[in-house]
One Martini backbone bead per residue (centre of mass of N, CA, C, O) as a GRO file, in nm:
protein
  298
    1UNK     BB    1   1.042  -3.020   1.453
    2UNK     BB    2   0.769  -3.259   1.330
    3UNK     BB    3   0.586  -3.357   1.105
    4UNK     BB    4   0.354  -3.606   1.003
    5UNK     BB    5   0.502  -3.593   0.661
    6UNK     BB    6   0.815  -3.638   0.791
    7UNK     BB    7   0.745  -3.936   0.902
    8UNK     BB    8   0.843  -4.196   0.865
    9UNK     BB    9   0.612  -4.510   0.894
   10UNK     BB   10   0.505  -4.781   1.057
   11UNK     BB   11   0.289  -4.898   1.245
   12UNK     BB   12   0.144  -4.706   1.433
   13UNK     BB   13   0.139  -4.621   1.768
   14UNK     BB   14  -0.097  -4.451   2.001
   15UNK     BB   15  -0.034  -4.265   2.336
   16UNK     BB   16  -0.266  -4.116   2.550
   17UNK     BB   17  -0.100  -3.923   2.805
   18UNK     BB   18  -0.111  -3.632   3.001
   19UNK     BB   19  -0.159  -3.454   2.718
   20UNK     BB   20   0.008  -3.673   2.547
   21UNK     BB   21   0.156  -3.786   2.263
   22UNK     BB   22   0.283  -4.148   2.180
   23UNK     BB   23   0.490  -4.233   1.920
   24UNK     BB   24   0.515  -4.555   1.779
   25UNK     BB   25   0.746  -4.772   1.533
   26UNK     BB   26   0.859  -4.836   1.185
   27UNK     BB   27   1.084  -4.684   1.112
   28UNK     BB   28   1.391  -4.595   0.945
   29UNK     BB   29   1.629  -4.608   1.157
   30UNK     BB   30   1.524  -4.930   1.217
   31UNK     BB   31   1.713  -5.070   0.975
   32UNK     BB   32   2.013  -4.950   1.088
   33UNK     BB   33   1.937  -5.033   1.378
   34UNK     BB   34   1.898  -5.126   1.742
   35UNK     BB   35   1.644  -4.927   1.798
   36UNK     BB   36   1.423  -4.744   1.952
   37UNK     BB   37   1.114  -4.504   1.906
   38UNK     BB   38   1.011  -4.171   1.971
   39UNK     BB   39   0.720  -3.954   1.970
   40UNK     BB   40   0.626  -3.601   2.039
   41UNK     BB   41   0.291  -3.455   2.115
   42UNK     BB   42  -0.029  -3.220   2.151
   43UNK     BB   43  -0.138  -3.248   1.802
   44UNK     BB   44  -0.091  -3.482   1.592
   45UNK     BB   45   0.159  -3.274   1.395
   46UNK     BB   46   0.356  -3.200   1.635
   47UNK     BB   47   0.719  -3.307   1.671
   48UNK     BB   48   0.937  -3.467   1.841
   49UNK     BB   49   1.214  -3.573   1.838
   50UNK     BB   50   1.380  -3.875   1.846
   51UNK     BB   51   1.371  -4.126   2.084
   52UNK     BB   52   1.536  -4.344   2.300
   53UNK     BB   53   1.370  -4.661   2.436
   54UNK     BB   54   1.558  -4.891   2.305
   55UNK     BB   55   1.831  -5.167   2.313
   56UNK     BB   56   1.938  -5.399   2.173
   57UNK     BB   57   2.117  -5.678   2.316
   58UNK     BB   58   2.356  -5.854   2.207
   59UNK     BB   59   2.283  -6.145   2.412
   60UNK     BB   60   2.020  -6.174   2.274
   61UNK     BB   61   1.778  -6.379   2.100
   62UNK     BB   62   1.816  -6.178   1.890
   63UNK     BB   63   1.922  -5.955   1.588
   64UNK     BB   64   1.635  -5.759   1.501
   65UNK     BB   65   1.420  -5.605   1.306
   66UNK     BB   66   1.221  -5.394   1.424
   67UNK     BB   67   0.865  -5.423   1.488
   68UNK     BB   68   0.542  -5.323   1.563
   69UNK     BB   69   0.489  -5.144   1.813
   70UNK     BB   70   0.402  -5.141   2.171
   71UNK     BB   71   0.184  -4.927   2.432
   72UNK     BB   72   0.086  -5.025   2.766
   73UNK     BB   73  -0.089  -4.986   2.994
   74UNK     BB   74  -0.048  -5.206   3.292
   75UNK     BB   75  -0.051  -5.203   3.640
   76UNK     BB   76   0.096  -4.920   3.625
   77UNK     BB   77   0.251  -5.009   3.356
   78UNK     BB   78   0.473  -4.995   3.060
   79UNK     BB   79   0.412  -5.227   2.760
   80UNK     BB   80   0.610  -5.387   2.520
   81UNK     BB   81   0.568  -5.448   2.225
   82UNK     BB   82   0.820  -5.656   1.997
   83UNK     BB   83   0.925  -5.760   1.690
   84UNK     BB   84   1.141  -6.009   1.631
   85UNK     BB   85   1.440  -6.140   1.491
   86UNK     BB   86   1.570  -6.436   1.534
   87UNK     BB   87   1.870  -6.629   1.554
   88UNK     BB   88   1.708  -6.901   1.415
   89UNK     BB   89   1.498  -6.724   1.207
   90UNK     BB   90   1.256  -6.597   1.378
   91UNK     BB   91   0.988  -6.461   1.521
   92UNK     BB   92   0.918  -6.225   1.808
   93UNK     BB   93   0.741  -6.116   2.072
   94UNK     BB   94   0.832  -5.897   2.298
   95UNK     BB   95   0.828  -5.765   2.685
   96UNK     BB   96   0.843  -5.432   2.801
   97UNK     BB   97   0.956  -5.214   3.062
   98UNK     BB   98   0.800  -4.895   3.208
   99UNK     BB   99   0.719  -4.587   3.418
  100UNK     BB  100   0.724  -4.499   3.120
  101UNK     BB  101   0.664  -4.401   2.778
  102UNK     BB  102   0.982  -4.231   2.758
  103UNK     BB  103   1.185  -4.433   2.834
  104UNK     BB  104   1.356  -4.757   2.946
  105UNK     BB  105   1.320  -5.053   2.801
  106UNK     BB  106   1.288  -5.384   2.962
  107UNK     BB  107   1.309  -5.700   2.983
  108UNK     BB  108   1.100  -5.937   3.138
  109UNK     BB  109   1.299  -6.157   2.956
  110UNK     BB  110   1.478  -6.363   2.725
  111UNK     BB  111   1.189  -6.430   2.555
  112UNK     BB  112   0.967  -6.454   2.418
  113UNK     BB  113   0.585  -6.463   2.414
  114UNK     BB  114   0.592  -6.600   2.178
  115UNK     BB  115   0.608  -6.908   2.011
  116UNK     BB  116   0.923  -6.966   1.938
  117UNK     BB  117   0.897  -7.202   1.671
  118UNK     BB  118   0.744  -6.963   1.586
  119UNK     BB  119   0.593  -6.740   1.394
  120UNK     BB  120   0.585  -6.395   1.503
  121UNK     BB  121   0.366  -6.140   1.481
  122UNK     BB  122   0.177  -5.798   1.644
  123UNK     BB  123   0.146  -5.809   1.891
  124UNK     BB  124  -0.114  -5.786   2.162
  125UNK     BB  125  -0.321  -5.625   2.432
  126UNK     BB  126  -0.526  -5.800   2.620
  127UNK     BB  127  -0.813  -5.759   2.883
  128UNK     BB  128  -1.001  -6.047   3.048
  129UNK     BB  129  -1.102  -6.057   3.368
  130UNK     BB  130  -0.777  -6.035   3.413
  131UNK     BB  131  -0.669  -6.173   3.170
  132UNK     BB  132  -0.400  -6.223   2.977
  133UNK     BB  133  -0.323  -6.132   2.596
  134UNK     BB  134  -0.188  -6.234   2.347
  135UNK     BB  135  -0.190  -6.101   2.018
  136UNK     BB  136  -0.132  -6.204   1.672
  137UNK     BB  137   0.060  -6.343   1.416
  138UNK     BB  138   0.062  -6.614   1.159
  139UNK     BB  139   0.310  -6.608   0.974
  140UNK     BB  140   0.506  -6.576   0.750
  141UNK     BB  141   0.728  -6.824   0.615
  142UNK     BB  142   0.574  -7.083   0.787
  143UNK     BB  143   0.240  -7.074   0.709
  144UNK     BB  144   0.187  -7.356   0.548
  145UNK     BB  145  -0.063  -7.478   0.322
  146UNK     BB  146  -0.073  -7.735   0.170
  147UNK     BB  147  -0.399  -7.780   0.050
  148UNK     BB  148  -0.331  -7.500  -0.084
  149UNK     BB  149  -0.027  -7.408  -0.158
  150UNK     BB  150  -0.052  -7.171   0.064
  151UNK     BB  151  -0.004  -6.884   0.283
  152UNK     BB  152  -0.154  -6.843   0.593
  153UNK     BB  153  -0.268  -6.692   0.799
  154UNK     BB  154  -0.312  -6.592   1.176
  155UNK     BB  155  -0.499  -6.546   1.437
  156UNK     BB  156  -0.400  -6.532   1.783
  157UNK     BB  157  -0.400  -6.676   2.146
  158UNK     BB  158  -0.262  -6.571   2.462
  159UNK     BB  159  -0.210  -6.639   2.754
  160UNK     BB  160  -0.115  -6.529   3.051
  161UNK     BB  161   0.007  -6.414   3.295
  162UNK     BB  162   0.005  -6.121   3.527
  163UNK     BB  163   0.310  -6.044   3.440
  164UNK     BB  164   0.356  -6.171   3.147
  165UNK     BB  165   0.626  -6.401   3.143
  166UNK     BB  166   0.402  -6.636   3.062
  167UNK     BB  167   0.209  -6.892   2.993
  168UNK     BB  168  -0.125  -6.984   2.948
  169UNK     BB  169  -0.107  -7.252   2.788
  170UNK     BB  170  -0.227  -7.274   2.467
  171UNK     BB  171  -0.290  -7.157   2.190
  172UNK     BB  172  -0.519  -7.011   1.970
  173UNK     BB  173  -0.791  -6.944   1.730
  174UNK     BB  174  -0.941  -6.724   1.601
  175UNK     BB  175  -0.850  -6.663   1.263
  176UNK     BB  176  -0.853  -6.671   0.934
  177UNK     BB  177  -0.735  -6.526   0.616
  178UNK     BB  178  -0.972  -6.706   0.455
  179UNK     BB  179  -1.257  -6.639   0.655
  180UNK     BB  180  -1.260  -6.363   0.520
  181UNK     BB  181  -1.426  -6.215   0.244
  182UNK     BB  182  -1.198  -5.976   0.180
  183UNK     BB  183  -0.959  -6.249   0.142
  184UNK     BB  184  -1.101  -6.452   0.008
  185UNK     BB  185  -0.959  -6.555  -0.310
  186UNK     BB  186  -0.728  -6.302  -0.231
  187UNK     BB  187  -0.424  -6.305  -0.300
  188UNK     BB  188  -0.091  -6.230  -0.266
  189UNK     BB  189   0.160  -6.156  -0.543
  190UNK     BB  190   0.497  -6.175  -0.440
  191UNK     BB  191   0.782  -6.124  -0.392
  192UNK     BB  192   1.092  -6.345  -0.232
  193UNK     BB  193   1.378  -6.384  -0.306
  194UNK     BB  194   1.287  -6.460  -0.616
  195UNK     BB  195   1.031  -6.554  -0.580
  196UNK     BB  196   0.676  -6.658  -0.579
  197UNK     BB  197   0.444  -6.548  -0.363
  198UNK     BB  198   0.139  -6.698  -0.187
  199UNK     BB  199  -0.073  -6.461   0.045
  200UNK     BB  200  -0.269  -6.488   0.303
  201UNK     BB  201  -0.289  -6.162   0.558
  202UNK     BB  202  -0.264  -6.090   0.918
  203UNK     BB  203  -0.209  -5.821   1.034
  204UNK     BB  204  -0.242  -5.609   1.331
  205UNK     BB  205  -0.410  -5.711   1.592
  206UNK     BB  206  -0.666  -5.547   1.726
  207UNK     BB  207  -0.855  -5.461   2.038
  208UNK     BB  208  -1.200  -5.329   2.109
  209UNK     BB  209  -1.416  -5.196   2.318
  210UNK     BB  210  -1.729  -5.153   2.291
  211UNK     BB  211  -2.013  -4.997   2.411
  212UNK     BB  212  -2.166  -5.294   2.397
  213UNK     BB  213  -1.903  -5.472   2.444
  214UNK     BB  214  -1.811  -5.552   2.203
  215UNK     BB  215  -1.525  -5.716   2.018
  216UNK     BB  216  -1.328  -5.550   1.814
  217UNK     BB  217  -1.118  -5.689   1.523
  218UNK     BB  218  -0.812  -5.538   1.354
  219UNK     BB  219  -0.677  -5.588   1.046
  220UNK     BB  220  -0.432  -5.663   0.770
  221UNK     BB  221  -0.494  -5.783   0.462
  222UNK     BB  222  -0.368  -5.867   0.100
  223UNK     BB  223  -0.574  -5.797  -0.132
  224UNK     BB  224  -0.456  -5.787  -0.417
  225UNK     BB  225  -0.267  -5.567  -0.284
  226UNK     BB  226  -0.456  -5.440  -0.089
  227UNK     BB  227  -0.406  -5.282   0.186
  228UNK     BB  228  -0.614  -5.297   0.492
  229UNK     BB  229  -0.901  -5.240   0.685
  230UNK     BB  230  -1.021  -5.503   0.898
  231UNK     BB  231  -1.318  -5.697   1.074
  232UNK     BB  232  -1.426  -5.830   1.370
  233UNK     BB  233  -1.671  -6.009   1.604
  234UNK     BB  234  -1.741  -6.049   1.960
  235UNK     BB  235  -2.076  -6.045   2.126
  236UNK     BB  236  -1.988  -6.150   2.362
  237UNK     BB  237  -1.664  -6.019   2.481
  238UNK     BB  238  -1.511  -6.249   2.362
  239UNK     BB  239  -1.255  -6.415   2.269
  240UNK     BB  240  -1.329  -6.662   2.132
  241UNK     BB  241  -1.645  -6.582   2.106
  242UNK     BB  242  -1.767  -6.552   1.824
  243UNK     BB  243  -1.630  -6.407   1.497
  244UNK     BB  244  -1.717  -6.180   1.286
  245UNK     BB  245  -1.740  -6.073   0.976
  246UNK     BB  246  -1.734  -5.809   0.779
  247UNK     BB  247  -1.849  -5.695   0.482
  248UNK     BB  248  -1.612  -5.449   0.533
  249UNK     BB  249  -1.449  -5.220   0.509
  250UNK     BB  250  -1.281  -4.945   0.674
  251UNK     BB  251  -1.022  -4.970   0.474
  252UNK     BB  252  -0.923  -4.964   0.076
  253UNK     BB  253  -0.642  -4.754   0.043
  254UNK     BB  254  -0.348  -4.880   0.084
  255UNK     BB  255  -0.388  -4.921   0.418
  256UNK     BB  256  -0.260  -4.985   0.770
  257UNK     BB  257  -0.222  -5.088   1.084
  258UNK     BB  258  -0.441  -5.070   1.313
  259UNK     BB  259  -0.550  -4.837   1.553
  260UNK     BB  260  -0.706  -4.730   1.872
  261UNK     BB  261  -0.812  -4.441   1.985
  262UNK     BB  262  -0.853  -4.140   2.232
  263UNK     BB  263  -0.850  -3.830   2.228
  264UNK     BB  264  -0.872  -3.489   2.409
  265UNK     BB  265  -1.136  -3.471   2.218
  266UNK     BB  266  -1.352  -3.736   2.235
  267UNK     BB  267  -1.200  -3.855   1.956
  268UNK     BB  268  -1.215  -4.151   1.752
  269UNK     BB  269  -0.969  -4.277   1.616
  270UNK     BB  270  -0.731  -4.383   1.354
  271UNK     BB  271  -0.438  -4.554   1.320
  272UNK     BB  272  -0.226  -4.575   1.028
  273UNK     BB  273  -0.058  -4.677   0.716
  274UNK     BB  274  -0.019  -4.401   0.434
  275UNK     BB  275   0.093  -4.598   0.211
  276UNK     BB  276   0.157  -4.861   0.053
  277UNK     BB  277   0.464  -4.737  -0.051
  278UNK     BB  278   0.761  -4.724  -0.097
  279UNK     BB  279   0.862  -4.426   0.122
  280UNK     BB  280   0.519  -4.262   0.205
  281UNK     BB  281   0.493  -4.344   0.476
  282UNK     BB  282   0.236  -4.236   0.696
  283UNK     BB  283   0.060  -4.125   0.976
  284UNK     BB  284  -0.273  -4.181   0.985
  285UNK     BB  285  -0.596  -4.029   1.045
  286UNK     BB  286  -0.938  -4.127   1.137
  287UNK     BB  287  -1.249  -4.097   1.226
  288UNK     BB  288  -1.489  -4.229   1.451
  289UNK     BB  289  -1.797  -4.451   1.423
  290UNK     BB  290  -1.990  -4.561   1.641
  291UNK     BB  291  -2.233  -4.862   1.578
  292UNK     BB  292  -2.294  -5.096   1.758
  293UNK     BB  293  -2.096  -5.353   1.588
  294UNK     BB  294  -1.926  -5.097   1.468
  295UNK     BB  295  -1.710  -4.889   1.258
  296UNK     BB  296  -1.697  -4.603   1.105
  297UNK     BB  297  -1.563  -4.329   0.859
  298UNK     BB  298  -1.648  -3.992   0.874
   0.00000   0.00000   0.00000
């Protein structure tokens, strides 16, 4: 067994289900190979040792670095997105299905779910009025704004078809990281391959229904090199909008890659991985308060 502090990871993603916990996310150990893992636990503290659950297959589109796993139970089984880099140069989420949470998940198709041509990260599945839609980061390296003369992030959405194969449609923008408040004018300034990088960053976002209706959209900017968990409304609780930014963060204290959750003990959680430090990355919990438009950390 490992402790929660034990376990280096980044972007933790927690599915609570039939009485376990199945965490999943950016491990240390798939930094230097193709698989997939899970840890299982009964009580957010003491974990089972990493199971493989996917193994990047020789002939796939992709060549590895596999990041932020999450799955999704939907239509009565378990879906996989995971970001990869594929062998083109760019990222794309995947997306793989499997009748149990940590079983062996397999490819529904032969690419991406996001738009081949371009860099997509941190995928995740919303489902609205039955129809779903993948939610993505479109980020550096490519996602360069001419105009301001540096990278800009981009949180979008994709509908897709009703078994997730297939787009309908074209991506849409939800909104930019210039256009929050706690992003904006605040650029993220660090190295990249030998040179200076300038970049307002879109990691991670996740989507929630809240009790009034409202969707919550948390993601994470990373103004002057601190990595946050940022939120957006969408009062209507449609994914178009329109959104609004929260005037403050979530959290603010170098963590992120935030999803939310409802533990056995019917306390919502935000998990994130804290701190944005390598190699100190740890899954990290916090009790969130709902109320109105927003959540706050008890």
């Amino acid at each position: 067994m490992l402790k929660t502090n034990e376990i280096r990871i980044r972007d933790p993603f927690i599915v609570a289900y039939e009485n376990t916990y199945y965490m999943y996310g950016t491990h240390e150990k798939m930094q230097n190979d193709k698989n997939l893992y899970v840890f299982k636990s009964t009580d957010l503290e003491n974990w089972e040792d990493a199971k493989t659950i996917f193994t990047l297959a020789h002939d796939s589109w992709a060549i590895g670095e596999l990041w932020a796993p999450e799955v999704h139970l939907y239509e009565g089984r378990f879906y996989l997105f995971i970001s990869i880099l594929g062998k083109h140069g760019l990222r794309g989420t995947q997306i793989c299905v499997c009748d149990t949470p940590d079983g062996t998940f397999l490819p529904i198709s032969d690419r991406p779910a996001t738009p081949f041509e371009k860099s997509c990260i941190d995928g995740t599945l919303h489902v609205e009025n039955g129809r779903p839609y993948i939610v993505y980061s479109a980020d550096w390296p490519d996602n360069f704004d001419s105009t301001l003369g540096v990278y800009v992030g981009e949180i979008k959405a994709l509908e897709l078809t009703k078994d997730l194969k297939n787009a309908v449609g074209e991506p849409f923008l939800i909104f930019r990281s210039t256009d929050a408040p706690c992003s904006k004018n605040r650029p993220a300034i660090h190295d990249y391959m030998g040179k200076q990088v300038t970049r307002y960053g879109s990691d991670g976002p996740f989507i929630r229904k809240l009790k009034n209706g409202s969707l919550m959209l948390t993601w994470s900017p990373i103004p002057d090199l601190n990595y946050i968990v940022a939120y957006a409304i969408s009062k209507s609780g449609s994914i178009k909008g329109p959104w609004t930014h929260g005037d403050s963060p979530i959290f603010d204290k170098n963590g992120g890659h935030a999803m939310i959750f409802d533990d056995f003990d019917k306390n919502t959680l935000m998990c994130i991985h804290f701190p944005e430090r390598y190699p100190d990355e740890r899954a990290f919990f916090l009790k969130l308060d709902e109320s109105g438009n927003s959540v706050s950390v008890k």
